[in-house]
C-alpha positions in Angstrom: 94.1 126.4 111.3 92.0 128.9 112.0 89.4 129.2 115.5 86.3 129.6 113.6 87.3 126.5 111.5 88.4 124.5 114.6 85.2 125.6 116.5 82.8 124.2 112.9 84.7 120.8 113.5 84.0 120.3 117.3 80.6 121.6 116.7 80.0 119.3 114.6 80.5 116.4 117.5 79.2 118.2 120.3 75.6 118.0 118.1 75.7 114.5 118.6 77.4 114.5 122.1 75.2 117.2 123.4 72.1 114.5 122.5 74.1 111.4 124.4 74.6 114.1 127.1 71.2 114.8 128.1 70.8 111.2 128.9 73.3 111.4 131.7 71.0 111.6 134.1 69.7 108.1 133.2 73.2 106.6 134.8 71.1 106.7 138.5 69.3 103.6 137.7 71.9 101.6 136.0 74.0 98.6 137.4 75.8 99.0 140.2 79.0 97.6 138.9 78.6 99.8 135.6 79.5 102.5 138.3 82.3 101.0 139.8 85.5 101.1 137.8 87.6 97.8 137.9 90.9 97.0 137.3 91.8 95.4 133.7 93.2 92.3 133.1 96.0 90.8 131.7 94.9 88.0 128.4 98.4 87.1 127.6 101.3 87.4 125.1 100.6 88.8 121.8 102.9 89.0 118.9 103.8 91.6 117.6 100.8 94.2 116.1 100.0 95.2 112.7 99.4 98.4 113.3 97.6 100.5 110.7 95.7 104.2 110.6 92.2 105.6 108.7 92.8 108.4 106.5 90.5 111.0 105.2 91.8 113.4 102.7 88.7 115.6 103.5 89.7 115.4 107.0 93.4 116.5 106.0 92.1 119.5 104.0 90.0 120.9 106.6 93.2 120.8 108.7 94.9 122.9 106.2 97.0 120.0 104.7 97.6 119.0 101.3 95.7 115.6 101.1 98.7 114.2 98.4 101.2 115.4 100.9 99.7 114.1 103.9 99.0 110.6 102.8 102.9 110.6 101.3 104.0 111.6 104.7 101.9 108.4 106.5 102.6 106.0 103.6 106.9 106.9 105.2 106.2 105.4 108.1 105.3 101.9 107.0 101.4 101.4 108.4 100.6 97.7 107.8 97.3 99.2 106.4 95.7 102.4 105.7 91.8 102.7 105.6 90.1 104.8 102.8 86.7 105.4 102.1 84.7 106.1 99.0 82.4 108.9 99.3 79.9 109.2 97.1 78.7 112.8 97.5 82.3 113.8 96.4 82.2 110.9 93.6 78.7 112.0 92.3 80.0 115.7 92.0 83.9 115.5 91.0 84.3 111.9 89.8 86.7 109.4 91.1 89.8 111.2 90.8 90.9 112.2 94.0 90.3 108.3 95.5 92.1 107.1 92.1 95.5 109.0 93.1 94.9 107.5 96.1 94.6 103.9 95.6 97.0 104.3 92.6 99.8 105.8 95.0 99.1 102.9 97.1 99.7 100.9 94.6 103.1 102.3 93.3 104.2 102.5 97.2 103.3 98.6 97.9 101.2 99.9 100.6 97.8 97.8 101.8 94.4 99.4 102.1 91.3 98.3 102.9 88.2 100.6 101.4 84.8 101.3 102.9 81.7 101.6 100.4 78.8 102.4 100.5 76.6 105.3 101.8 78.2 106.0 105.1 82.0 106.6 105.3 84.4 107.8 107.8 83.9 110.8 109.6 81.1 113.6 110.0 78.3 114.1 109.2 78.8 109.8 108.6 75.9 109.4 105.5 77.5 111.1 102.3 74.2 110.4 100.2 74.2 113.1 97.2 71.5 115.4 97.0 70.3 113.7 93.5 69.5 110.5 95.1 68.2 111.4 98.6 64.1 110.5 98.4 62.2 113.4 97.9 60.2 113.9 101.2 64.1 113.4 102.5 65.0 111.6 105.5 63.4 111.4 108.8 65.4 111.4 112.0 66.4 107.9 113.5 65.0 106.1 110.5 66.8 103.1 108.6 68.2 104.9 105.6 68.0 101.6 103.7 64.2 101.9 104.0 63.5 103.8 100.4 63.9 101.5 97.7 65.1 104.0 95.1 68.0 104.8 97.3 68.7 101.4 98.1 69.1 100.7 94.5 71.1 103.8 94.3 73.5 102.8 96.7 74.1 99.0 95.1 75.0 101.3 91.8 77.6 102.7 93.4 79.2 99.7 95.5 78.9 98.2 92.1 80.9 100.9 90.5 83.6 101.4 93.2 84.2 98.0 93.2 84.3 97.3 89.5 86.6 100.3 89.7 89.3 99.1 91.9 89.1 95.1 92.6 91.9 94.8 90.1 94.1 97.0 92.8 96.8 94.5 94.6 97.0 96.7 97.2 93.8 96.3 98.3 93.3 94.0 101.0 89.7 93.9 102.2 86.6 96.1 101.5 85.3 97.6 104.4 80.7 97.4 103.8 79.1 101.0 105.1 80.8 102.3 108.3 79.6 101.6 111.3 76.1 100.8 110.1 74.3 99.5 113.5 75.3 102.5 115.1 72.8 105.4 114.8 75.2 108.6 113.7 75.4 111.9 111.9 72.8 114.7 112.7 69.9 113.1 112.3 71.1 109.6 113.7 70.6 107.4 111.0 71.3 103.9 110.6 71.5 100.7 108.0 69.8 97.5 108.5 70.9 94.4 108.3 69.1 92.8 105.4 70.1 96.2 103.3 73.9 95.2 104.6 73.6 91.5 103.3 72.2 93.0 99.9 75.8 95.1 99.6 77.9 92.2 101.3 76.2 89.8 98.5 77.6 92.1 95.8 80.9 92.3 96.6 81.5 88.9 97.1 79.9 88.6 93.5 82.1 91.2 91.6 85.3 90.7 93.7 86.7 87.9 92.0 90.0 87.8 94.2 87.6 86.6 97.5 88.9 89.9 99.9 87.8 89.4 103.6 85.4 91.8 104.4 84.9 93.9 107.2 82.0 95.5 109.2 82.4 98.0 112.2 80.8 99.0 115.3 81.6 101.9 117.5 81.6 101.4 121.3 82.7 103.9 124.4 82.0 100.9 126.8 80.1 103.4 128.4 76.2 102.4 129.1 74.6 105.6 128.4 76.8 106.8 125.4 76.7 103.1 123.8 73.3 102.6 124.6 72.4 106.0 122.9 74.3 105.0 119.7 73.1 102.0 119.0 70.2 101.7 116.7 67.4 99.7 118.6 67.8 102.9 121.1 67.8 101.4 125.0 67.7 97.8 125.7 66.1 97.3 129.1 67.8 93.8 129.0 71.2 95.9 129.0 70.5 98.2 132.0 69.4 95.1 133.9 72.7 93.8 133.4 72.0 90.5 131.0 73.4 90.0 127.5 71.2 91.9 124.5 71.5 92.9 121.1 74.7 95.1 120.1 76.1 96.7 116.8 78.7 94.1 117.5 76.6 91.2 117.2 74.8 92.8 114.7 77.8 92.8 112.4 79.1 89.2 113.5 75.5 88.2 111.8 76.4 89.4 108.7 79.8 87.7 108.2 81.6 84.4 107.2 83.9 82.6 108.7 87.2 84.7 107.8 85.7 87.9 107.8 86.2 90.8 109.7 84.4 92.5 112.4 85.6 96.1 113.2 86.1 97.5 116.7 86.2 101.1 116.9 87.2 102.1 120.6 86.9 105.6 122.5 88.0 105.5 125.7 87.5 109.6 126.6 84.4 111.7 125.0 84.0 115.6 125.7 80.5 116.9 125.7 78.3 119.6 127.1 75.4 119.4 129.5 73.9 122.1 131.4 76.6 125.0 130.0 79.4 123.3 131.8 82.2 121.0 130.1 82.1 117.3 130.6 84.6 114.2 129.8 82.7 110.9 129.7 85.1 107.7 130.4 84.7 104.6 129.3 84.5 102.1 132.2 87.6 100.7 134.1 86.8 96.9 132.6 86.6 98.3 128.8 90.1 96.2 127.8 87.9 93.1 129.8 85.5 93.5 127.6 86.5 94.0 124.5 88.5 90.6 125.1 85.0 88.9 125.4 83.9 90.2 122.0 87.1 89.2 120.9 86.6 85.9 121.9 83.3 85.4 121.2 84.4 86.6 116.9 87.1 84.3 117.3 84.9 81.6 118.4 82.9 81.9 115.2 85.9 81.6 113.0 86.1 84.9 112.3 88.9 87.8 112.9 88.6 90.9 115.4 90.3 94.3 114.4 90.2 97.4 116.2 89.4 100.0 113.6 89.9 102.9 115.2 91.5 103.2 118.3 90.9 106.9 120.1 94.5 109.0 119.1 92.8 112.3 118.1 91.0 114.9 120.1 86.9 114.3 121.3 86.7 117.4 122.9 83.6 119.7 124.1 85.2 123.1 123.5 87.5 124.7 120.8 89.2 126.2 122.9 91.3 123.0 124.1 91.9 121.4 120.7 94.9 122.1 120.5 95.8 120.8 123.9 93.4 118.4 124.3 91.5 116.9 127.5 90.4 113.8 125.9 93.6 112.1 124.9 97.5 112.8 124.6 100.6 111.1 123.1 100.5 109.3 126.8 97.3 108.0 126.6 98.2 106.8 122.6 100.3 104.5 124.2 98.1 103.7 127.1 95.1 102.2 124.6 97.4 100.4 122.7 98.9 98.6 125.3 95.6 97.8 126.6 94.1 97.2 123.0 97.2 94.5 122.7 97.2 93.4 126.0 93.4 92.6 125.5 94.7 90.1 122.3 94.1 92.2 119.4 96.6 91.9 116.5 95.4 94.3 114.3 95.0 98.0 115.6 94.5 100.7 113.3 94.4 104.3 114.8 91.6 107.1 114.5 93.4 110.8 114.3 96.5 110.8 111.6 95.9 113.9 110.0 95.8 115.4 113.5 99.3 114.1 114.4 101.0 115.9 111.1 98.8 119.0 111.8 100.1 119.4 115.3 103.5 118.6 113.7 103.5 121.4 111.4 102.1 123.3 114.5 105.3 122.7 116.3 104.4 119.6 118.0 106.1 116.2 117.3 105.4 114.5 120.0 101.8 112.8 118.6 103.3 111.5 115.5 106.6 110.6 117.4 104.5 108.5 119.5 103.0 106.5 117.2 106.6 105.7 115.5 107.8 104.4 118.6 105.0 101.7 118.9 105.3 100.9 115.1 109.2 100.8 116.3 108.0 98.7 118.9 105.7 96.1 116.3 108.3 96.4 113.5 108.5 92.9 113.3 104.5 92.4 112.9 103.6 90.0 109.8 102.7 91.7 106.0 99.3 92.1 105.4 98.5 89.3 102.6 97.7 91.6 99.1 95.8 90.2 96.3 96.5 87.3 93.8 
């Protein structure tokens, strides 16, 4: 791949880091202990993991890979489940063709998927609304994109259709409603509220006559300033003062029956810029410690806790080190796994696949070697269940 082209895609994250960066300074007046790292945990034996990845076939392209090829290659190695996304700009243009080879190769190769719908998928710029439906004085930074009715009722014509489309698949598993939709994202940090996420969840449950669990996500850095930046009610005084508030996590718990599924996506290193000089913001030292609360407290409700995407690729602030990165490495793959599974979470999907065959063809192995070790490792992890 070409600089210019690696240099669009970390641009295109260090727009939203740059904004989560300028807050920085804010980290002066929060909790002491927020500021001190501590030391995580053991929460005892888990079994073994199903282990699963996201896949983007736009992301694969950009890379320079043949999306057919690349998804081939993953489907070899035996994920418990792959994550797909519809996206409707693409749809509203080309058609469903490209996600029907998908989900029909999934289907000839006995491989699980679970598929996000809706208006925000995976990956930038996170809202793939199509031109034709976007409301004519457009969209206003930081504003609920469910807030226009005409593109509300847009958006439940296309769940409708997607679903109608492929709930007949037995290799689909579990629809995954918007992506992150709590989480304020993309350029102009949008988000979806919750009584526009109960109108989509409603639908599916109608038109999916097989029952699928569903799943909602959340993103979180377990890092005050970057989480509370993200998140859509924007800072929560009750947060900074150290007392339980209102999350994306318990946001998506609201909207979901017993069963269901609520989505942990977990970045443990972030690259930004402040001030022309390159920064890494860590999560805190008691991330796995937390995350085992939330676990907990989903379990508690009846309901299941997956990690969704679990840091493996690159979040860097410069081109220049994409290649070798700051942010992660096939060591600290390993190193948020074991924590992910030593915090009690049997279901870990990875963020980053189409990196790990990129660097491959590059001449690097040793990404996607890791991760066949640890499914090596979790070989013996349970099937996930298909449909009747």
């Amino acid at each position: 791949m070409t600089l210019p082209r690696i240099q669009s895609l970390l641009l295109r994250r260090r727009v939203q880091a740059l904004a989560i960066a300028l807050l920085v300074p804010c980290l002066a007046v929060a909790p002491l202990h927020l500021l001190m790292p501590a030391t995580a945990k053991a929460h005892g034996v888990v079994g073994p993991v199903q282990v699963g990845i996201s896949f983007s076939p736009q992301r694969a392209a950009f890379l320079g890979l043949d999306y057919r090829s690349a998804f081939t290659r993953l489907e070899a190695l035996h994920f418990r489940v792959i994550r797909l996304s519809a996206y409707w700009d693409q749809i509203d243009g080309d058609g469903y063709a490209q996600l029907d080879w998908l989900m029909s190769e999934a289907k000839r190769a006995g491989q699980p998927v679970a598929l996000t719908v809706g208006m925000k998928a995976l990956g930038w710029p996170e809202f793939f609304i199509p031109a034709s439906v976007v409301p004519a004085d457009g969209l206003s930074p930081g504003e609920d994109v469910a807030s226009d009715s005409s593109l509300r009722a847009a958006t439940l014509s296309f769940v409708e259709d997607t679903v109608l489309r492929y709930r007949d698949n037995p290799s689909l598993i579990a629809w995954q409603i918007e992506n992150e939709p709590f989480n304020r994202a993309g350029p102009q940090r949008l988000w979806i509220d919750a009584e526009f996420l109960r109108d989509e969840i409603t639908r599916v449950r109608e038109l999916d006559t097989h029952h699928r669990q569903l799943i909602v996500n959340a993103f979180s850095h377990f890092n005050l300033v970057f989480d509370q930046a993200s998140a859509r009610q924007g800072f929560d005084l009750r947060q900074w003062l150290g007392f339980e508030a209102d999350s994306a996590e318990r946001d998506g718990l609201s909207v979901l029956n017993k069963g269901d599924i609520l989505g942990l996506d977990v970045y443990t290193a972030i690259g930004y810029s402040f001030l022309g000089q390159d920064h890494m913001s860590n999560a805190d030292g008691d991330w796995p410690d937390r995350l085992a609360r939330v676990r907990d407290l989903v379990r508690s409700q009846g309901k299941q806790a997956w990690i969704t995407e679990a840091q493996a690729e690159p979040w860097e602030s410069a081109a220049n080190s994409y290649a070798d990165p700051k942010s992660t490495s096939p060591q600290a793959i390993r190193s948020i796994f074991a924590n992910l599974k030593d915090a009690g979470f049997s279901t870990i999907l990875f963020w980053g696949s189409e990196y790990w065959l990129w660097q491959a063809d590059q001449g690097d192995p040793r990404w996607i070697d890791t991760v066949k070790t640890i499914l090596r490792g979790e070989s013996k992890a349970p099937t996930m269940p298909i449909a009747a």
